[in-house]
C-alpha positions as CSV (number, residue, x, y, z in Angstrom):
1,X,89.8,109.2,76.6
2,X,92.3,106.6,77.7
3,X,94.0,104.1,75.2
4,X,93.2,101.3,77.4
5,X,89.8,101.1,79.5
6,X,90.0,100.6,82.6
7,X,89.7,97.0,84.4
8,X,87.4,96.0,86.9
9,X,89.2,92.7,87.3
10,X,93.0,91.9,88.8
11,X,94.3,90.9,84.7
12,X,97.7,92.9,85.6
13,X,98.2,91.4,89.2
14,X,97.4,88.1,87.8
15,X,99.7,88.1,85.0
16,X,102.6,89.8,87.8
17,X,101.6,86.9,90.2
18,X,102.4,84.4,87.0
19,X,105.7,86.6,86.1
20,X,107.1,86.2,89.9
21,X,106.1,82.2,89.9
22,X,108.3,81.9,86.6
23,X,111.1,84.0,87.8
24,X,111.3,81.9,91.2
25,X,111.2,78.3,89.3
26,X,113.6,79.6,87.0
27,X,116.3,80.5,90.0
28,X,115.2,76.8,91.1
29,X,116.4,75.6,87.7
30,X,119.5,77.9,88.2
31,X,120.4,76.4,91.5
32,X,120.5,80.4,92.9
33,X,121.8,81.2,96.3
34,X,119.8,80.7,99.3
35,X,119.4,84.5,100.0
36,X,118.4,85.4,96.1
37,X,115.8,82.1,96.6
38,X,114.3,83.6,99.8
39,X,113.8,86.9,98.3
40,X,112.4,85.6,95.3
41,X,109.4,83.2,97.3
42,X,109.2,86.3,99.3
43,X,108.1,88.3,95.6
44,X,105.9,85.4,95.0
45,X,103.6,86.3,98.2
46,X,103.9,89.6,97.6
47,X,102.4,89.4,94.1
48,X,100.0,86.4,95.6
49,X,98.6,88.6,98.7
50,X,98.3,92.1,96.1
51,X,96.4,90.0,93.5
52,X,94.2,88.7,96.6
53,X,93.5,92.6,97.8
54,X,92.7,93.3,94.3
55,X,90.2,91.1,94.2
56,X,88.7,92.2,97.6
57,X,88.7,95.6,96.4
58,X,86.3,95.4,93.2
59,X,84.0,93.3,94.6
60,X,83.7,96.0,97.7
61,X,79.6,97.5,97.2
62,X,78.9,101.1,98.2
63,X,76.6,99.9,100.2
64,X,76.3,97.2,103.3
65,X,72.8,95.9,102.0
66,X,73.5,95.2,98.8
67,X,76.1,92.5,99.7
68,X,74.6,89.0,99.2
69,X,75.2,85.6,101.0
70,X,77.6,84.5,98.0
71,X,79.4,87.6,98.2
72,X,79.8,87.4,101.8
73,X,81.2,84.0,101.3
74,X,83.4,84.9,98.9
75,X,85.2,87.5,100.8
76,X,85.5,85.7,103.7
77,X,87.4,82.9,101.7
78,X,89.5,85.1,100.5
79,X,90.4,86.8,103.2
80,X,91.5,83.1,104.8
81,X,93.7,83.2,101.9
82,X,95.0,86.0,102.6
83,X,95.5,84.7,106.2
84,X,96.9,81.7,104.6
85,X,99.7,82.9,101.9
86,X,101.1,85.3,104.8
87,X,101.9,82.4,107.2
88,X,103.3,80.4,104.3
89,X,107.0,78.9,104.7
90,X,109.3,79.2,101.8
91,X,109.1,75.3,101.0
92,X,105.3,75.9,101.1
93,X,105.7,78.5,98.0
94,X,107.9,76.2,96.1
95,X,105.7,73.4,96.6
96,X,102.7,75.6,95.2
97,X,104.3,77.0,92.8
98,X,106.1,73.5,91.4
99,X,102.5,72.5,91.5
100,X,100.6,75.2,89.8
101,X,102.8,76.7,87.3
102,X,101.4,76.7,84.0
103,X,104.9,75.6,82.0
């Protein structure tokens, strides 16, 4: 039996997500290089689009029928998320992420 049981939420991609916001507002505080900034907004939608699949994935049902209106709804929102964060521009990320960092 495993230490830890398994988790049917996204805890770990949510608390990565967090960890790649800090590290990005910290090399805004550090006045960083415009190449380390883009790669670090670019970590920031990585860790915002894997938390979003991870989410898609355990609310996936083994079956078609046993979906309900909410879930549908919810899916589909997040998949306009997902639409969203990849179309993002870099000021776009720091403005989120200026905005909805928990300091």
């Amino acid at each position: 039996m495993p230490i830890y049981p398994p988790r049917n939420t996204a805890t770990r991609k949510a608390g990565i997500f967090e960890y790649k916001m800090f590290e990005f507002l910290r090399c805004l505080e550090d006045e960083c290089s415009a190449e380390k900034l883009f790669a670090k907004a670019e970590n920031v939608r990585i860790a915002k689009l894997n938390l979003l699949k991870a989410r898609l994935a355990t609310m996936k049902s083994y079956s078609a029928a046993d979906e309900s209106e909410k879930q549908l709804r919810l899916k589909e929102k997040i998949n306009d998320e997902v639409i969203k964060w990849k179309s993002m521009t870099h000021a776009e990320i720091e403005k989120y992420c200026l905005k909805n960092y928990n300091s």
